[in-house]
KOLVO-156441 format. One record per residue (C-alpha): residue in one letter; x, y, z; residue number from 0. Coordinates in steps of 0.001 Angstrom, whole numbers, always signed. Layout:
KOLVO-156441
+----+---------+---------+---------+-----+
| aa |      xx |      yy |      zz |   i |
+----+---------+---------+---------+-----+
|  A |       X |       Y |       Z | NUM |
...
+----+---------+---------+---------+-----+
END
This chain:
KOLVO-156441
+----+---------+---------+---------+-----+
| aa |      xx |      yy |      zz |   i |
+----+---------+---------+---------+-----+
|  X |      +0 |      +0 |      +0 |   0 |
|  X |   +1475 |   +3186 |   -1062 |   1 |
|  X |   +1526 |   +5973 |   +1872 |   2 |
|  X |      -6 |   +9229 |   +1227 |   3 |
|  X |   +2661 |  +12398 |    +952 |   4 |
|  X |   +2769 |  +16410 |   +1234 |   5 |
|  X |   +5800 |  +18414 |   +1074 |   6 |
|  X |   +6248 |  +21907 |   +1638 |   7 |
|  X |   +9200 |  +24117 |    +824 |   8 |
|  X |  +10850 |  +25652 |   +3666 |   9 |
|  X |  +12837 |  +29007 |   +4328 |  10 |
|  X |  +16122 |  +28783 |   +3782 |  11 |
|  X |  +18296 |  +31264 |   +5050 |  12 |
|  X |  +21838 |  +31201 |   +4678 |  13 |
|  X |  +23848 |  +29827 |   +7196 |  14 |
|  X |  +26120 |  +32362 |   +8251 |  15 |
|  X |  +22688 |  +34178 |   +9206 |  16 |
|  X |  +21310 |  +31271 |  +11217 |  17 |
|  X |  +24922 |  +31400 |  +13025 |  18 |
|  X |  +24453 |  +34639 |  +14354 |  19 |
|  X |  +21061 |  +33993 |  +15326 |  20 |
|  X |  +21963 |  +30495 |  +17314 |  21 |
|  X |  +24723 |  +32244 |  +18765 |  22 |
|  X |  +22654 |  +35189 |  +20390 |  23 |
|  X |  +20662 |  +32633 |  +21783 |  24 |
|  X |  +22880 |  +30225 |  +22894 |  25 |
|  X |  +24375 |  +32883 |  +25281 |  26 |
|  X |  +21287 |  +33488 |  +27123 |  27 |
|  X |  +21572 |  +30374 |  +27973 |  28 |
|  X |  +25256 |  +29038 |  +28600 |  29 |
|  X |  +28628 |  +30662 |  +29784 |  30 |
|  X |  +30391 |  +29795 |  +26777 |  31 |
|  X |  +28196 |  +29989 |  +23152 |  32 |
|  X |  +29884 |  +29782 |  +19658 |  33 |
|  X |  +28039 |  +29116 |  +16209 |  34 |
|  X |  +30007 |  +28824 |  +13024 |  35 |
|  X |  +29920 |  +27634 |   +9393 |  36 |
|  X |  +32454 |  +24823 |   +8943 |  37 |
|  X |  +33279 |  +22385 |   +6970 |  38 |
|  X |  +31865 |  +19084 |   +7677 |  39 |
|  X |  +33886 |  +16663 |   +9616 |  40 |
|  X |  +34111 |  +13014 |   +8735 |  41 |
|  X |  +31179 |  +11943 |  +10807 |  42 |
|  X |  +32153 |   +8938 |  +10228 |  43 |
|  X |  +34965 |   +8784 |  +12231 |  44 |
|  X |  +35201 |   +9198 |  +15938 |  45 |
|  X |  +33547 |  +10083 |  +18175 |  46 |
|  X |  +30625 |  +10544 |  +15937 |  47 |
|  X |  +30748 |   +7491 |  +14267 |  48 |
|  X |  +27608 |   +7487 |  +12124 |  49 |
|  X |  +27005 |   +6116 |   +9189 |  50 |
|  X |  +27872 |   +8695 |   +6334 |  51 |
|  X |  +30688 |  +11565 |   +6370 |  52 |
|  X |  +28223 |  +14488 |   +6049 |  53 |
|  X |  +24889 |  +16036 |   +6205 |  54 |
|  X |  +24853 |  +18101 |   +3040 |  55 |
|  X |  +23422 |  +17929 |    -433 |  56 |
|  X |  +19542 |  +17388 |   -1296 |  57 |
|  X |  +18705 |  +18489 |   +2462 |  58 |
|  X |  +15363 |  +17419 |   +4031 |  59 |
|  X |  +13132 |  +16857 |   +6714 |  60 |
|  X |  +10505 |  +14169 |   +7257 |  61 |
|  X |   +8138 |  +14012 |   +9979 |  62 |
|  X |   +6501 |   +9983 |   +9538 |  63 |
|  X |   +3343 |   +8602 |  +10959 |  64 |
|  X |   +2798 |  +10376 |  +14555 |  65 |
|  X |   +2424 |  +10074 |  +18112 |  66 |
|  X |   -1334 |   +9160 |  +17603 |  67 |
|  X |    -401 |   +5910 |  +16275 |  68 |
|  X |    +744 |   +4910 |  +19562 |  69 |
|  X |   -1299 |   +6444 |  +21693 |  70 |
|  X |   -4224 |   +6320 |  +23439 |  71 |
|  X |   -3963 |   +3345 |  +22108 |  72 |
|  X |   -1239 |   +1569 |  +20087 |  73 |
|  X |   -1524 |    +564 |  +15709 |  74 |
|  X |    +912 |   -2131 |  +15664 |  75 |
|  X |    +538 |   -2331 |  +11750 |  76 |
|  X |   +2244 |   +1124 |  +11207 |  77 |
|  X |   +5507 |    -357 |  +10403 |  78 |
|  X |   +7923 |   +1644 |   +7620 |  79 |
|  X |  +11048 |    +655 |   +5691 |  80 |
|  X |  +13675 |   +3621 |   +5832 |  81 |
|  X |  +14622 |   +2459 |   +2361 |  82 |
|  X |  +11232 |   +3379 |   +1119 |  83 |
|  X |  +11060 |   +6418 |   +3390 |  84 |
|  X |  +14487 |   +7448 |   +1599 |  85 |
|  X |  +12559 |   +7002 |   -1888 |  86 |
|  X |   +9763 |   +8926 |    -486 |  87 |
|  X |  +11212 |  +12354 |    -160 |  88 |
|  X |  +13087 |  +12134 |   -3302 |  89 |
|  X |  +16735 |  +11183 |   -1640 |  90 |
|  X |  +17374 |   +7180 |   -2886 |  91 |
|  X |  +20884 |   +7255 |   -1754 |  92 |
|  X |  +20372 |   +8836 |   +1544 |  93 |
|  X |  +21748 |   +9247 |   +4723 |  94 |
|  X |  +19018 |   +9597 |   +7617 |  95 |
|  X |  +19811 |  +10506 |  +11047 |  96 |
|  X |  +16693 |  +11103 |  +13614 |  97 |
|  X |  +14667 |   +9850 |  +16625 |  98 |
|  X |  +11191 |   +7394 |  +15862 |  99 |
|  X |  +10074 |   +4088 |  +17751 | 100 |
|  X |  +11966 |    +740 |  +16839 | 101 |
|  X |  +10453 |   -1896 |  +14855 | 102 |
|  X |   +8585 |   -3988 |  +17424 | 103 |
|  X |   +8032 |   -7020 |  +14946 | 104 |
|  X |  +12061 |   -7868 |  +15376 | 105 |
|  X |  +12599 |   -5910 |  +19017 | 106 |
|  X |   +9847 |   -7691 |  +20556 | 107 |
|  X |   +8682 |   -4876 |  +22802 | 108 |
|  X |   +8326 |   -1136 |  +21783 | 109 |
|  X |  +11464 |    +619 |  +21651 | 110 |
|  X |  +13595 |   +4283 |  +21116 | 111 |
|  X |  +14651 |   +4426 |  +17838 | 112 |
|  X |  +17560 |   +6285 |  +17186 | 113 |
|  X |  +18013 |   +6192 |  +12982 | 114 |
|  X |  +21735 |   +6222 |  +12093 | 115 |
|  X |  +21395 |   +4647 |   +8365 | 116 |
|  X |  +23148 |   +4934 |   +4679 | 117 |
|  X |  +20483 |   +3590 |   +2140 | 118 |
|  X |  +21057 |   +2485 |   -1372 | 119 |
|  X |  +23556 |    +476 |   -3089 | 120 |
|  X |  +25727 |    +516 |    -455 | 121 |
|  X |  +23820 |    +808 |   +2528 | 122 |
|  X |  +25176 |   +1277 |   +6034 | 123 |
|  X |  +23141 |    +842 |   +9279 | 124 |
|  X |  +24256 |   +1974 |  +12583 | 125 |
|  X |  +21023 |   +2179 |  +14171 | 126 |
|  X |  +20416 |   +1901 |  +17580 | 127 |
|  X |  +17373 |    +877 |  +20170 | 128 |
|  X |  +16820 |   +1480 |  +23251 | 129 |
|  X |  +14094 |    -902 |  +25210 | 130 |
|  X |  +12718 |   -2312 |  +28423 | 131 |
|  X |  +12841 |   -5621 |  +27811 | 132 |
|  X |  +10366 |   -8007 |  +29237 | 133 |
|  X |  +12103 |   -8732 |  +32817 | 134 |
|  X |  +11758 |   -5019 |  +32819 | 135 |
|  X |  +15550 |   -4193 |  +32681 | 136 |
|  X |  +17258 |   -1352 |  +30291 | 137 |
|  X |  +19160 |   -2785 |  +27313 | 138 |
|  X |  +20757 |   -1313 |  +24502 | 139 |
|  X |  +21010 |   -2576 |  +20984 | 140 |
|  X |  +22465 |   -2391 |  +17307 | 141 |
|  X |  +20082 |   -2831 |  +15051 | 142 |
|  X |  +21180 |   -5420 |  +12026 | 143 |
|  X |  +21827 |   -4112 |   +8993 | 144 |
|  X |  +18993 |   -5862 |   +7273 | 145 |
|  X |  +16636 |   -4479 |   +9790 | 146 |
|  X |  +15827 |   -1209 |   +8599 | 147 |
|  X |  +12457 |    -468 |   +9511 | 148 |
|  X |  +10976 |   +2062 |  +12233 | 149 |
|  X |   +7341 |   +1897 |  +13531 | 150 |
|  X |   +4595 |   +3972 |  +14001 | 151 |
|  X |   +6516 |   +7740 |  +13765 | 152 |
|  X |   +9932 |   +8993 |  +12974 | 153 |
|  X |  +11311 |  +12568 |  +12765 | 154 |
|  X |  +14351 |  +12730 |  +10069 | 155 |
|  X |  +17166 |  +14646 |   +8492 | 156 |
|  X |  +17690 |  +13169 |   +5123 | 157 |
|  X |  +20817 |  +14161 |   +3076 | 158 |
|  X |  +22929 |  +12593 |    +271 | 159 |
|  X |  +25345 |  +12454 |   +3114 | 160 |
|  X |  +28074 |  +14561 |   +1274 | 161 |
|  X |  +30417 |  +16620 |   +2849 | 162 |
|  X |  +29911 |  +20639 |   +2570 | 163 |
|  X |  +29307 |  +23910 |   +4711 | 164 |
|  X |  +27079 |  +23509 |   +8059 | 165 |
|  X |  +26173 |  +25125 |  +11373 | 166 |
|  X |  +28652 |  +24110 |  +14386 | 167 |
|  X |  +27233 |  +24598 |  +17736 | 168 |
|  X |  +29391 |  +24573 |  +20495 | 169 |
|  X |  +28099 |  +25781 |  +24398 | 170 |
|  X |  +29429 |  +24589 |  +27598 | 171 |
|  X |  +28403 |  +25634 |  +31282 | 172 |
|  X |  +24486 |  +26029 |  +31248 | 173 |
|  X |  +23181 |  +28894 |  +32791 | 174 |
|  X |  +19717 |  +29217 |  +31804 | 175 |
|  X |  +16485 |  +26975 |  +32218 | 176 |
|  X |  +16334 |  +26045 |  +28195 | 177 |
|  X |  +17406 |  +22782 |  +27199 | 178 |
|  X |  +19858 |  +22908 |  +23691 | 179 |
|  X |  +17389 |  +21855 |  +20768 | 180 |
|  X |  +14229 |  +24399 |  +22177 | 181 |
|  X |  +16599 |  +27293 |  +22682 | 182 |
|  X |  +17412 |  +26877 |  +18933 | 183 |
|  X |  +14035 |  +25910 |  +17735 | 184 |
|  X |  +12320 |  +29104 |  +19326 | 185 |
|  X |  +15355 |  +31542 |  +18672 | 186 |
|  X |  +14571 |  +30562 |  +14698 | 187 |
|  X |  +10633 |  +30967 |  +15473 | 188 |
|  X |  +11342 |  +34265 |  +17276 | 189 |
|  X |  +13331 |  +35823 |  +14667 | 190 |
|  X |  +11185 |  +34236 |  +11162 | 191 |
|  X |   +8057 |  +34278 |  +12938 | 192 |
|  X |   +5338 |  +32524 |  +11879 | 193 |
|  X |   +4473 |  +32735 |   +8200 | 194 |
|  X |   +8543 |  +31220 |   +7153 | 195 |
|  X |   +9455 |  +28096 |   +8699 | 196 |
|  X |  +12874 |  +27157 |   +9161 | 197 |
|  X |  +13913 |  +23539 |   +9626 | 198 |
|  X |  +17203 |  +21805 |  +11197 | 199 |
|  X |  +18460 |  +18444 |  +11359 | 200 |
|  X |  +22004 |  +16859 |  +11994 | 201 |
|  X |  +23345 |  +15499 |  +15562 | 202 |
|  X |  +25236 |  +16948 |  +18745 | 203 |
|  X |  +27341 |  +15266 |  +21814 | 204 |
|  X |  +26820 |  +15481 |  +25057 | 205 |
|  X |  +31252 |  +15810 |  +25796 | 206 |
|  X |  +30269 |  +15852 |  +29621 | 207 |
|  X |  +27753 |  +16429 |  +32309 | 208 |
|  X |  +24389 |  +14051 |  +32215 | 209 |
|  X |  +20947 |  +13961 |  +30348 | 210 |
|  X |  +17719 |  +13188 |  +31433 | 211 |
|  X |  +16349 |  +10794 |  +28614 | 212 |
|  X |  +13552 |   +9019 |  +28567 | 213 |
|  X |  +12696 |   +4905 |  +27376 | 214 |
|  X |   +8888 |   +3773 |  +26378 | 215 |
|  X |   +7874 |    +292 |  +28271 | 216 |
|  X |   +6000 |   -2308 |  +25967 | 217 |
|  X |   +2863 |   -1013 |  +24545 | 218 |
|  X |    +232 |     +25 |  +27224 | 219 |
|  X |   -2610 |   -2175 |  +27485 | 220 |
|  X |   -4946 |    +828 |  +28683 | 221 |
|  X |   -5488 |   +4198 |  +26888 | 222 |
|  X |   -3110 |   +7057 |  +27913 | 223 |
|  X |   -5248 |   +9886 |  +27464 | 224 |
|  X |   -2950 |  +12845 |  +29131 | 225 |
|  X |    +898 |  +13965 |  +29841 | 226 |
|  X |    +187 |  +12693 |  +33510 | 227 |
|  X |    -439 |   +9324 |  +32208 | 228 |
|  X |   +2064 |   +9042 |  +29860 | 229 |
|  X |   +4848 |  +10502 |  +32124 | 230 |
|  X |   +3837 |   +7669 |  +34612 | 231 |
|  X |   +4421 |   +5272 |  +32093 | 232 |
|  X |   +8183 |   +6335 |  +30318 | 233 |
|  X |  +10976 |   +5242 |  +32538 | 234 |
|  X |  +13238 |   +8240 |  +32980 | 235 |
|  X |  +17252 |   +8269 |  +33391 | 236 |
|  X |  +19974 |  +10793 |  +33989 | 237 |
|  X |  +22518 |   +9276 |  +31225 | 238 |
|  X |  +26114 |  +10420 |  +31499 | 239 |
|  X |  +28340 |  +11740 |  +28742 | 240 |
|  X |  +29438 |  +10958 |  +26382 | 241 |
|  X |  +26485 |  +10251 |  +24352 | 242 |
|  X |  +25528 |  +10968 |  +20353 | 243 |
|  X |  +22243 |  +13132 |  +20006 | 244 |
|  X |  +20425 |  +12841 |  +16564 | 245 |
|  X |  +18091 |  +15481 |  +16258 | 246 |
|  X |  +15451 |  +17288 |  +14209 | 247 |
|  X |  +13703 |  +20580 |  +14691 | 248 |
|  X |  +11347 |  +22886 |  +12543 | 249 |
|  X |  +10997 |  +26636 |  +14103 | 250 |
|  X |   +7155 |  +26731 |  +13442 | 251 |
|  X |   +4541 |  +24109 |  +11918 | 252 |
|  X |   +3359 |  +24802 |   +8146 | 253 |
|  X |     +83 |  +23337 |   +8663 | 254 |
|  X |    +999 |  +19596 |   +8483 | 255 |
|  X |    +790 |  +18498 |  +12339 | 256 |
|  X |   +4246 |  +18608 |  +12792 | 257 |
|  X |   +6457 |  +16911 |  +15277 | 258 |
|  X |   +8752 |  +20170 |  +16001 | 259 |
|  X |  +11423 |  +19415 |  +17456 | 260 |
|  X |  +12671 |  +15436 |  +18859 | 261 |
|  X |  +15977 |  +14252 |  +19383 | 262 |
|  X |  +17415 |  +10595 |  +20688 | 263 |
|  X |  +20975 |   +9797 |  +21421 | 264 |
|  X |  +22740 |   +7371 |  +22999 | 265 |
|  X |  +26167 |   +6313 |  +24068 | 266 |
|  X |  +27888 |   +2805 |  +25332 | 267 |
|  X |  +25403 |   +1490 |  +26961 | 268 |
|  X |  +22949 |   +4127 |  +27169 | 269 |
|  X |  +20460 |   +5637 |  +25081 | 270 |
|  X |  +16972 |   +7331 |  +24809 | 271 |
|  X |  +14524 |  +10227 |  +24325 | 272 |
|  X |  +16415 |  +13629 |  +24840 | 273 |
|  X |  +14762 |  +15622 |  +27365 | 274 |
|  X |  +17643 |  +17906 |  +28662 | 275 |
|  X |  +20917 |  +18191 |  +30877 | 276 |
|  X |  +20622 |  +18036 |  +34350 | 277 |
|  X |  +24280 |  +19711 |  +35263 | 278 |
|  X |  +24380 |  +22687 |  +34329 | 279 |
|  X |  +27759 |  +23543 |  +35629 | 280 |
|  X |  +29213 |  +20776 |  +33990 | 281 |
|  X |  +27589 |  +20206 |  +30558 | 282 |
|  X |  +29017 |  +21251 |  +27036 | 283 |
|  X |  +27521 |  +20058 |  +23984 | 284 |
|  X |  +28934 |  +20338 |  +20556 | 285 |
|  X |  +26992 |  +19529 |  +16843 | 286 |
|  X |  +26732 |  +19810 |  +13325 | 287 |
|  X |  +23825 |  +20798 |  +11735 | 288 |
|  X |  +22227 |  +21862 |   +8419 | 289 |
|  X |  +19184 |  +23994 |   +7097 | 290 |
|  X |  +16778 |  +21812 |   +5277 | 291 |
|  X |  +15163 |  +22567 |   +1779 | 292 |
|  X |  +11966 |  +20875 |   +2549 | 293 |
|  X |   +9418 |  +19331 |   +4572 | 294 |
|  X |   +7798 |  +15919 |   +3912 | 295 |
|  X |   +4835 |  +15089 |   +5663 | 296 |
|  X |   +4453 |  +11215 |   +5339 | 297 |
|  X |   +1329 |   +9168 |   +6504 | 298 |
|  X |    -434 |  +11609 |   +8383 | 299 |
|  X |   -2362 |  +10325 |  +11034 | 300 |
|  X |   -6342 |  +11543 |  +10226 | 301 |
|  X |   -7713 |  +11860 |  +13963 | 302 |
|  X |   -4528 |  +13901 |  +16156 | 303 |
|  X |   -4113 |  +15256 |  +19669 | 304 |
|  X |   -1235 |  +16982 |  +20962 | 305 |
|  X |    -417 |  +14830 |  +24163 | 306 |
|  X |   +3356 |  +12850 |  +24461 | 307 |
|  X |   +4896 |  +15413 |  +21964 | 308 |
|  X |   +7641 |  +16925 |  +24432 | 309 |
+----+---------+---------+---------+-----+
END
């Protein structure tokens, strides 16, 4: 069955103007704030260690399926290949980097998702999962690199995964209340506003201090109707450094029920939903990100809510 698709072209600014917007943020919030254009680094290599060099060339975002497939109740038949996804927004050969829910089918229990693949020819998978498994203990995993399917939503970056110019973010000693990826987010809504929306994707480290991140049990066998319920039912962690964020963000919704911002990460034997750093005094965080060209809006889920979107 084919899966129904929108896209909408985004704002793109130049980077060097996105820079000096991060940056005036970014001190707000932290002691020490820089944002640059750069050249790529081999992401490849440590201690990134994803799955293609770079993040440039044919630069998109995806937002697939939704939170309302899982939730008040779970769909267990929204299952997507990332190959097809890849096809989907025009980007065959792509590399994908972003945060969904883990194919259940082959996990066994619902899972984090955090989407580290190379499709094509000569595909690469490093994605991980993060689970509870059914003893109720926190594991870890590599996905196989024939198993390259996600379930029921994903937020990605999708690139040709070449090397080229893009945003470095480096801060270090937190000193406001914002966590990294909102400050960004709502810098870019602040200064476009509403009517241009402005989308990033690409990944960050956590070089020290912790994160709170959460992991989703098994499916709930009752509705969760409400943030209450659902915060009752995540199991929450303070991970320490160093750990490998993934991470999308759009500064405003276009009218297509948008995800807008969600990031997963994961280090050693760690891994999870990004919620934010819990040591301020400690913390620094460095990334490499790039402005996308587009928004796709794949399998849109008919009947929404807004509740488990933080």
């Amino acid at each position: 069955m084919s899966l129904p698709v929108q896209n909408k072209a985004l704002h793109v600014p130049e980077l060097k103007e996105i820079a000096t917007i991060l940056q005036a943020a970014l001190k707000t919030n932290f002691a020490e704030a820089e944002v640059t254009v750069v050249d790529c680094p081999d992401l490849t290599q440590p201690p990134f260690g994803l799955s293609a060099a770079g993040i440039c060339g044919s630069p998109r975002l995806a937002d697939v399926g939704g939170v309302p497939y899982l939730m008040p109740l779970v769909n267990r038949e929204k299952l997507y290949d990332i190959h097809e996804l890849a096809r989907l927004v025009e980007v065959p050969e792509a590399f994908i980097v972003g945060a969904g829910a883990g194919p259940h089918p082959h996990v066994g229990v619902n899972s984090e998702m955090m989407a580290n693949i190379k499709t094509g020819a000569k595909a690469v998978n490093g994605t991980r999962i993060a689970k509870i498994n059914e003893a109720g203990n926190y594991h870890l995993e590599k996905l196989p690199s024939n198993e390259s399917r996600c379930a029921l939503m994903l937020n990605m970056f999708a690139s040709e995964g070449k090397s080229g110019k893009v945003l470095r973010v480096h801060a270090r000693k937190r000193t406001g209340d914002q966590n990294l990826v909102s400050l960004m987010r709502q810098a870019l809504e602040k200064h476009y506003g509403a009517d241009k929306a402005v989308g990033l994707g690409g990944t960050f480290r956590l070089v020290s201090g912790k994160a709170k991140c959460h992991v989703m049990p098994d499916f709930s066998p009752t509705p969760l109707t409400c943030d209450d319920q659902i915060n009752e039912w995540l199991r929450f962690y303070d991970f320490e450094a160093p750990m490998v964020f993934l991470s999308t963000l759009c500064s405003v919704d276009p009218g297509m029920d948008l995800r807008i911002e969600h990031t997963h990460g994961y280090g050693k034997d760690t891994g999870g939903h990004y919620h934010y750093d819990t040591t301020p005094d400690s913390v620094e965080y460095e990334g490499y990100f790039n402005v996308a060209e587009f928004m796709y809006r794949i399998d849109r889920p008919t009947t929404t809510h807004q509740i488990g979107r933080n």
